[in-house]
matplotlib code that plots the C-alpha trace (Angstrom):
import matplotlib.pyplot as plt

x = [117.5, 115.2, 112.1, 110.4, 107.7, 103.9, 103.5, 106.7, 106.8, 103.6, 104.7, 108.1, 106.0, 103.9, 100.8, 100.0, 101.4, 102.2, 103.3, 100.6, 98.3, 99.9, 99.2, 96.2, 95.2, 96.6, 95.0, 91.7, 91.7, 92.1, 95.4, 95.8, 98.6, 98.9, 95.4, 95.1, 94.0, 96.6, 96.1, 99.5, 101.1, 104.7, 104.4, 107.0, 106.8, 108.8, 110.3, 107.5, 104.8, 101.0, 99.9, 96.1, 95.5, 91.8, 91.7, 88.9, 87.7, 89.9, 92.0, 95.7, 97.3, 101.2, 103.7, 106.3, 109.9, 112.4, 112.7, 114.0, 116.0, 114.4, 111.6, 112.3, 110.2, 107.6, 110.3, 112.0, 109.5, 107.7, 110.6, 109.5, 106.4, 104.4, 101.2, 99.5, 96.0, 98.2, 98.9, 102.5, 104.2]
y = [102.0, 101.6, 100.2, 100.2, 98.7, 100.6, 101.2, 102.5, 104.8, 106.3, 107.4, 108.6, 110.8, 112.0, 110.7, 109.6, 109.9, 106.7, 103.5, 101.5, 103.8, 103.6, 99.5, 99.5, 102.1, 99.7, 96.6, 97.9, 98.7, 102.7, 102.4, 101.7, 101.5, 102.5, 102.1, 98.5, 97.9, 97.2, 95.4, 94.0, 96.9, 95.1, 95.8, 97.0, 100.6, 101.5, 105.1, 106.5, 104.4, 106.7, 105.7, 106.7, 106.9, 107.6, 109.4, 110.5, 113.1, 113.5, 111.3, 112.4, 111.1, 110.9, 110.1, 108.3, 110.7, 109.0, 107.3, 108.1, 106.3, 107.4, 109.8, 113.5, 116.7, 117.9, 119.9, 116.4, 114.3, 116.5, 115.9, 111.9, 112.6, 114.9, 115.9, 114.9, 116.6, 119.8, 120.2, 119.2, 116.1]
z = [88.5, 85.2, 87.9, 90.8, 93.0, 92.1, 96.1, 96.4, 93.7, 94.3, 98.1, 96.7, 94.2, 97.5, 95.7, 99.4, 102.2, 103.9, 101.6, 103.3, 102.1, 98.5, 98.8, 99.8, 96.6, 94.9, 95.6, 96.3, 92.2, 92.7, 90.1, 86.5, 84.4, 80.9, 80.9, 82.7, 86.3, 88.4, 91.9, 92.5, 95.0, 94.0, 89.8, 88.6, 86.6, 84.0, 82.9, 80.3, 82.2, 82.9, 86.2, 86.7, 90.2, 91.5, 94.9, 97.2, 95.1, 92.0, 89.6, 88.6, 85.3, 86.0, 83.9, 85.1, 84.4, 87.1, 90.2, 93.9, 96.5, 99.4, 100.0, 99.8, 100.3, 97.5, 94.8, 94.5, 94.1, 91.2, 89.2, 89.3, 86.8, 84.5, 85.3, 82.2, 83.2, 84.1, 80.2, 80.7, 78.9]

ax = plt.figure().add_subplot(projection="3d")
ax.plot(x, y, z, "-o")
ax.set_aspect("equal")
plt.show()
């Protein structure tokens, strides 16, 4: 798999918890990708892709490092991105 739908990625990476949620994040112009506003919760991300995401009271800068199948607990999905404010890349 070298993509994968926005929504679905971000709920695999446990940026929310519930994939509706991740749509809606996404369309209400909460997401950007490499720097563009993204409102389309069907994009398609790419590995090496930074996904900006703005949440209630923070913003996390992820880079995209892999993708997941189906949605597992919170060691697997960290190995899906860097946390690019956390220093790491």
């Amino acid at each position: 798999m070298d993509r994968q739908r926005l929504d679905k990625w971000l709920w695999h990476a446990r940026v929310v918890k519930a994939r509706t949620s991740a749509a809606e994040l996404v369309a209400s112009g909460h997401v950007r990708i490499n720097g563009t506003r993204e409102k389309s919760p069907g994009h398609a991300i790419k590995l090496g892709d930074v996904v900006t995401v703005a949440l209630d009271n923070s913003v996390r800068v992820l880079k995209v490092v892999g993708f997941a199948e189906r949605r597992g607990d919170a060691a697997s999905a960290r190995v899906l991105y860097d946390d690019l404010q956390g220093g790491r890349e």
